[in-house]
N, C-alpha and C positions, 0 to 999 in steps of 0.2 A: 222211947221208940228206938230200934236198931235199926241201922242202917248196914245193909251188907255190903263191902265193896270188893269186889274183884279186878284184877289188874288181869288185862286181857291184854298178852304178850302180842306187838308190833298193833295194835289197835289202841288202845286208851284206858277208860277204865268204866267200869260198872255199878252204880252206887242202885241200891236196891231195897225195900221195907215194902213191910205187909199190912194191909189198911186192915182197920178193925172188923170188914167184911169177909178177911182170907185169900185178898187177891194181892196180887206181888204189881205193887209200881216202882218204877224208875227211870235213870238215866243213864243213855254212854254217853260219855266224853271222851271224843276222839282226838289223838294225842296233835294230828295235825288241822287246819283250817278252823280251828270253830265251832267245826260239826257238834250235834248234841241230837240224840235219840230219847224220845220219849218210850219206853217200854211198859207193856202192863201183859200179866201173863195172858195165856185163852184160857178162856174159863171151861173149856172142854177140852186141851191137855196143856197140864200143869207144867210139863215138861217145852212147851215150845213160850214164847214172847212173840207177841205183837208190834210194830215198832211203827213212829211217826219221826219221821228227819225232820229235827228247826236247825235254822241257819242262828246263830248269835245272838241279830239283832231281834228273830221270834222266841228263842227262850229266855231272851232279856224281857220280851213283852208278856211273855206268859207268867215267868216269875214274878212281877209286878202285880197280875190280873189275881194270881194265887198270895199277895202280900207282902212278898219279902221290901219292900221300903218300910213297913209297919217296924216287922219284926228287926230290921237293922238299927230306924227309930229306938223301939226298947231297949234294944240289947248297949245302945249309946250312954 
């Protein structure tokens, strides 16, 4: 799977991939507080993102709910 990242001058950065249904998800990571955006395209244009604001400690819990303790597990 790629991961697309774009660095978005004076904001953070953009990590983005396309699930095997053709929709684009991802994440900002904003360079100051924290902040983290969950993004998924509109599936009626491809050209805009939809976006949900977590605070930290909610994309530390969501990361969790989606695995990543598994997968650090394995990769140990």
């Amino acid at each position: 799977m790629d991961i697309e990242r774009t660095t978005l001058p004076g904001i953070g950065t953009r990590h983005v991939f396309t699930t095997a249904q053709g929709r684009r998800i991802g994440i900002v990571e904003y360079q100051a507080g924290g902040r983290r955006d969950v993004v998924l395209d509109d599936a009626d244009d491809p050209d805009r993102m939809v976006s949900l604001t977590l605070t930290r400690v909610e994309a530390t819990a969501l990361a969790a709910l989606l695995g990543f303790p598994e997968l650090v597990a394995r990769a140990a």
